[in-house]
C-alpha positions as CSV (number, residue, x, y, z in Angstrom):
1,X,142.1,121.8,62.8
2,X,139.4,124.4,62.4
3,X,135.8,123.7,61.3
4,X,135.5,125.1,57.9
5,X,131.3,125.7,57.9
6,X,131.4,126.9,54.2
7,X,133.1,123.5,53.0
8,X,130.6,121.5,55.1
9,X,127.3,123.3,53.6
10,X,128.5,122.8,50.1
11,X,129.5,119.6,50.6
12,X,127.2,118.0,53.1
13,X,123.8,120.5,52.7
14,X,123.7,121.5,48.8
15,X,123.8,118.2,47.2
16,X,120.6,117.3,49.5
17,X,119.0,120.4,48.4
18,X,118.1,119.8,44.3
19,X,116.9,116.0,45.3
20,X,113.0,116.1,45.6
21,X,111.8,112.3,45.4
22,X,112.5,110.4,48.7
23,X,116.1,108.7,48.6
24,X,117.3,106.8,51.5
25,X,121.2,108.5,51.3
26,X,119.2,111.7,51.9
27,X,117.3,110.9,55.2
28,X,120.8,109.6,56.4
29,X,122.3,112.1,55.5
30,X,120.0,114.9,57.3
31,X,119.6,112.5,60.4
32,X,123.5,112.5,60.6
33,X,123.5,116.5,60.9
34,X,120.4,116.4,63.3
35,X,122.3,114.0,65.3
36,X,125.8,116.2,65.1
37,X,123.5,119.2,66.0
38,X,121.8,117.3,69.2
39,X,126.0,115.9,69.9
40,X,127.0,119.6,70.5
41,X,127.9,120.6,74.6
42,X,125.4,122.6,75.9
43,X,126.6,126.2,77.3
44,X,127.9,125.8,80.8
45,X,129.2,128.7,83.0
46,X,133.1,127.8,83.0
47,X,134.3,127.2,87.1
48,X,137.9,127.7,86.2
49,X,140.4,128.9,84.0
50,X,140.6,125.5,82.7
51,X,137.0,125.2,81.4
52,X,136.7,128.2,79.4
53,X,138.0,126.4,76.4
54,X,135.2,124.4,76.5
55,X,132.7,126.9,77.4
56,X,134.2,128.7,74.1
57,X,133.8,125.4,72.5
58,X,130.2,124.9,73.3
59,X,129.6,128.9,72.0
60,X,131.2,128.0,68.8
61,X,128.3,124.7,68.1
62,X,125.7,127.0,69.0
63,X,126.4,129.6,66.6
64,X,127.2,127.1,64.0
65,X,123.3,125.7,64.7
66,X,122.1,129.0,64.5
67,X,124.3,129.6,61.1
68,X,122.9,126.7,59.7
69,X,119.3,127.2,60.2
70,X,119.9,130.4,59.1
71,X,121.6,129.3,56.3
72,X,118.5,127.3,55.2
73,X,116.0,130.0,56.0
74,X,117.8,131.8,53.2
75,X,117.4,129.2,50.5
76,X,113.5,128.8,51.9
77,X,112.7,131.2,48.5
78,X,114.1,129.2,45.9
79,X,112.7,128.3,42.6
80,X,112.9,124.7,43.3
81,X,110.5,123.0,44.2
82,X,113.2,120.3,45.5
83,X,115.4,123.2,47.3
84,X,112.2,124.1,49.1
85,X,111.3,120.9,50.2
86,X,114.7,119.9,51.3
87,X,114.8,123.6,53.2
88,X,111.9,122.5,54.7
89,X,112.7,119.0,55.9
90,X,116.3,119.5,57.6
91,X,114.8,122.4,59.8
92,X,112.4,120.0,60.6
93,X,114.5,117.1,61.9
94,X,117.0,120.6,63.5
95,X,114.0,121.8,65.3
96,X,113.3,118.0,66.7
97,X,116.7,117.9,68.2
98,X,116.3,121.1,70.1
99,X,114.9,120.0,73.8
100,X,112.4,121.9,75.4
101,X,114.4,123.4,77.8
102,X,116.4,125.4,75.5
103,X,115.4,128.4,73.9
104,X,116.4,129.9,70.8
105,X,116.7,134.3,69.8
106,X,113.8,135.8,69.2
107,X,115.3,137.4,65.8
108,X,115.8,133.8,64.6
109,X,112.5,132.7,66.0
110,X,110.9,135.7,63.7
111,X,112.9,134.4,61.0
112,X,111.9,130.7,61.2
113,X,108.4,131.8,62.1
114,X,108.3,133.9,59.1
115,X,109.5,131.7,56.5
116,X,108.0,129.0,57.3
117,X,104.4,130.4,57.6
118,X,105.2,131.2,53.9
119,X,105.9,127.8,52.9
120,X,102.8,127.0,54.7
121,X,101.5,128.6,51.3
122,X,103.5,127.1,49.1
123,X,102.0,125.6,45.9
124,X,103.7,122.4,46.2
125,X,101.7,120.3,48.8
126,X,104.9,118.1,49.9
127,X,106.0,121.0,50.7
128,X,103.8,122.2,52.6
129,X,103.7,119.0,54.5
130,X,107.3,119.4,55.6
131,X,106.7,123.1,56.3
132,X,104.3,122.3,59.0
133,X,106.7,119.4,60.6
134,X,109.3,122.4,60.7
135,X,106.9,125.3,62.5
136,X,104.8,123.2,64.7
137,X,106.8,123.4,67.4
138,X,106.9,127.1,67.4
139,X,103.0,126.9,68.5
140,X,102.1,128.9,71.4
141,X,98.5,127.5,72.7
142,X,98.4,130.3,75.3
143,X,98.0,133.0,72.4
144,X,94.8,133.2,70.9
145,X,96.5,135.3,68.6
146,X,99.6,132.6,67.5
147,X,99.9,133.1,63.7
148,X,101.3,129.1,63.9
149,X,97.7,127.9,65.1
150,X,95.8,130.3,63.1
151,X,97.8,128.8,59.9
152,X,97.4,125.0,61.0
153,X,93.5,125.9,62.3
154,X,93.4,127.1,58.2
155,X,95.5,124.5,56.3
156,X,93.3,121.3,58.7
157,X,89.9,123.2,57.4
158,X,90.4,124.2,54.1
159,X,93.9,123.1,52.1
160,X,92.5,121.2,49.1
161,X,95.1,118.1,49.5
162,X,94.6,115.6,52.2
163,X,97.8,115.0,53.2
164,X,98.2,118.8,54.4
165,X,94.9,119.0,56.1
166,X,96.5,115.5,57.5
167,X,99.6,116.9,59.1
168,X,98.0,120.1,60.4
169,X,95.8,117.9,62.4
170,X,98.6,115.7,63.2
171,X,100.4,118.2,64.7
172,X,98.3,121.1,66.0
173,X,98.1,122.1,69.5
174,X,95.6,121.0,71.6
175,X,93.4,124.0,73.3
176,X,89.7,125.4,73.4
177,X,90.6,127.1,70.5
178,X,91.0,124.2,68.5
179,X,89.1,121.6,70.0
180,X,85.9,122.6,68.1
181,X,88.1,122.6,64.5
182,X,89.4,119.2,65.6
183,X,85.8,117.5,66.0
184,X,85.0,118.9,62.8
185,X,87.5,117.0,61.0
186,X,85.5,113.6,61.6
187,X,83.4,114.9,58.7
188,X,86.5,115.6,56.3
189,X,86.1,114.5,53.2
190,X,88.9,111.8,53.4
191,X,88.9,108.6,55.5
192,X,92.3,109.3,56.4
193,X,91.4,112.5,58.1
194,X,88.6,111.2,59.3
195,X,90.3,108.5,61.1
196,X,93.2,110.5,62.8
197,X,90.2,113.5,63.8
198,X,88.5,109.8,65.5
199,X,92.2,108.9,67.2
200,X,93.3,112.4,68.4
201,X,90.0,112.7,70.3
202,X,90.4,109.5,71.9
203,X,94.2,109.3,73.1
204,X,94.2,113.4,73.8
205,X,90.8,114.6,74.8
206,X,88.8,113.9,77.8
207,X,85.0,113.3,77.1
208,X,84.4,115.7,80.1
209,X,85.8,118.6,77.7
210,X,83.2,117.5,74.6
211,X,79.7,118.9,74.7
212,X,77.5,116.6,74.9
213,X,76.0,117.8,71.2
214,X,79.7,117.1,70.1
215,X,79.7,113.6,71.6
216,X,76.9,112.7,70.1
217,X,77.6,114.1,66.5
218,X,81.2,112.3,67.0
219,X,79.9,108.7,67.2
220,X,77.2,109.6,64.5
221,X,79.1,110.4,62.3
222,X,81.7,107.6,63.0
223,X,79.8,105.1,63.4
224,X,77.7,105.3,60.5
225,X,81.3,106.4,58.1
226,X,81.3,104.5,55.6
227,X,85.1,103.8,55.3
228,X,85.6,100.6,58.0
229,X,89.2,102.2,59.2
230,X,87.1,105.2,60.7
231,X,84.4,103.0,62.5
232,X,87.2,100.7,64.2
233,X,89.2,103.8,65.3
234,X,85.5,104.7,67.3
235,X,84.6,101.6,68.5
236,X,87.9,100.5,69.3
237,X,89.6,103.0,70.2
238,X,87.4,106.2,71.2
239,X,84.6,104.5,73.0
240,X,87.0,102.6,74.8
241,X,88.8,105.8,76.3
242,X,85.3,107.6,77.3
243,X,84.1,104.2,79.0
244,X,87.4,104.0,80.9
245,X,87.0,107.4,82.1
246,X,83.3,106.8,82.9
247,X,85.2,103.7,85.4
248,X,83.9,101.1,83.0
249,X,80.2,101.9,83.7
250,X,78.1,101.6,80.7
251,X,75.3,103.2,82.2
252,X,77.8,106.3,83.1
253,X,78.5,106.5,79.7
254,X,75.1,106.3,78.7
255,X,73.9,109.4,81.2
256,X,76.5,111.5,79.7
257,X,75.3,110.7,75.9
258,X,72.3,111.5,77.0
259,X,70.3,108.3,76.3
260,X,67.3,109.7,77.5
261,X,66.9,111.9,74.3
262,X,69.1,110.5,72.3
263,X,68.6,107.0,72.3
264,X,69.0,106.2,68.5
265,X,72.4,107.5,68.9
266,X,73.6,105.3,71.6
267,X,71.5,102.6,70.7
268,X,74.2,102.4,67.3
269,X,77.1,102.7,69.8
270,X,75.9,99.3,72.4
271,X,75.3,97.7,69.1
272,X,78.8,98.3,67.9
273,X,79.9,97.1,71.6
274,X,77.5,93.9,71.8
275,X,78.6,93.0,68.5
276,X,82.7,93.7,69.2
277,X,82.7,92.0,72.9
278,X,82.5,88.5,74.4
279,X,79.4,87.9,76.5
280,X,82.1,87.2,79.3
281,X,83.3,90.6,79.2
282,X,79.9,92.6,78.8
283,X,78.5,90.7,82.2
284,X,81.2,92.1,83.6
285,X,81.0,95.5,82.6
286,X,77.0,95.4,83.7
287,X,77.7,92.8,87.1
288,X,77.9,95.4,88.9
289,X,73.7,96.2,88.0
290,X,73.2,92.9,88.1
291,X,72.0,92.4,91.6
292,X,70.0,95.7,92.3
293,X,66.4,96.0,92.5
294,X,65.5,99.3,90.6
295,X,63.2,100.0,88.3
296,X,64.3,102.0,84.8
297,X,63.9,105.6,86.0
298,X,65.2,104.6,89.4
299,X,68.5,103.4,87.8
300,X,68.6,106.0,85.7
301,X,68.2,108.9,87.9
302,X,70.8,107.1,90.4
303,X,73.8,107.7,86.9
């Protein structure tokens, strides 16, 4: 029986593409054809006569990947705002299912590339949201010049809605280019932001690649945040990570915030630890000082 593609796009991709609101039947539908997508043989160089059906086979589902992303890339333009979105969403869960050991052509890279960076601009912000789960992974932190970073290092800093300043952040790469746009984000104007800027930091950023002016302006900022979801993401979850890397020490930590001149700062941050750990647990973290005869300069020129 031969695949008919042209029957299965009108009957399994254009119904999906005029529904905007969120509709369970829809997300099982696309995870089904992510899921047939990831099913498909990989290429393999055929060792007999017997095996080049298959290798022929395994040609056949990569093309008809490659027809149906481009098939979407066409539609990327439409009027509707629910064609758009939907566009938008199935490359997504496509690109997810594509491992990072394969590659795809550069023309249909340009292609993706392209249309996507232009629904990075669309006016509908859902869209835009699923535009940047769809191009993300076509990030290149080695490139200063990647038009994918440049457009999430734009959309996290300036894009009016939260939910797409949100999503860049979620999902940009991590490099010295966008460290410093990162940190900024803990003084976003949402809490939401706010929050994710405070996780990001602490599950994917050593404190030994922050200034220490950006460490400090980090836990002053989220300490002193005003929405109680940022200040438990830093003192539960970033000061955590930088004392683990410091090997527990408190007065390591101290000596790289700087305590000497910046002792309001870090005074705020032992507070928020005094106040959020048993006294069992902080003589434990300081038993190590416990028994050492040194004066207050002594034992701070020794960290």
């Amino acid at each position: 029986m031969v695949f008919d593609e042209r029957l299965f796009k009108r009957i399994a991709i254009q119904p999906m593409l005029i529904v905007m609101q969120k509709n369970a039947n829809v997300d099982r539908c696309v995870e089904f054809i992510a899921k047939f997508c990831a099913s498909l043989s990989p290429v393999r160089e055929p060792q007999d006569s017997q095996m080049d059906l298959e290798h022929t086979q395994s040609e056949v589902s990569n093309n008809f990947l490659i027809s149906l992303i481009n098939y979407l890339i066409d539609h990327n333009r439409a009027n509707y705002d629910a064609t758009r979105y939907r566009v938008c969403h199935i490359l997504s869960r496509l690109m997810s299912v594509i491992s990072n050991d394969q590659s795809i052509d550069e023309d249909l890279f340009d292609r993706l590339c392209d249309a996507m960076l232009e629904r990075l601009k669309d006016i509908n912000s859902r869209v835009q949201v699923q535009a940047i789960s769809a191009i993300y992974r076509l990030q290149d932190p080695t490139d200063r010049d990647c038009r994918v970073i440049k457009a999430l290092l734009f959309l996290m800093t300036y894009d009016l809605h939260w939910q797409v300043r949100f999503q860049a952040l979620s999902n940009i790469a991590f490099s010295k280019q966008t460290l410093p746009e990162i940190i900024d984000r803990v003084k976003d104007p949402h809490p939401q932001v706010r929050r994710k800027a405070i996780l990001i930091l602490s599950e994917k950023v050593l404190i030994k690649f922050i200034s220490i002016e950006k460490r400090l302006l980090i836990l002053r900022y989220a300490l002193k945040d005003q929405d109680e979801s940022v200040v438990d993401a830093c003192s539960k979850k970033l000061i955590p990570s930088w004392l683990a890397f410091k090997e527990n020490d408190v007065c390591k930590l101290l000596k790289a915030l700087d305590v000497v001149n910046s002792h309001n700062t870090c005074q705020l941050m032992l507070d928020k630890m005094f106040a959020e750990n048993s006294l069992e647990s902080l003589c434990q973290e300081f038993s190590h000082n416990l028994n050492e005869k040194t004066s207050k300069n002594e034992l701070l020129q020794k960290y």
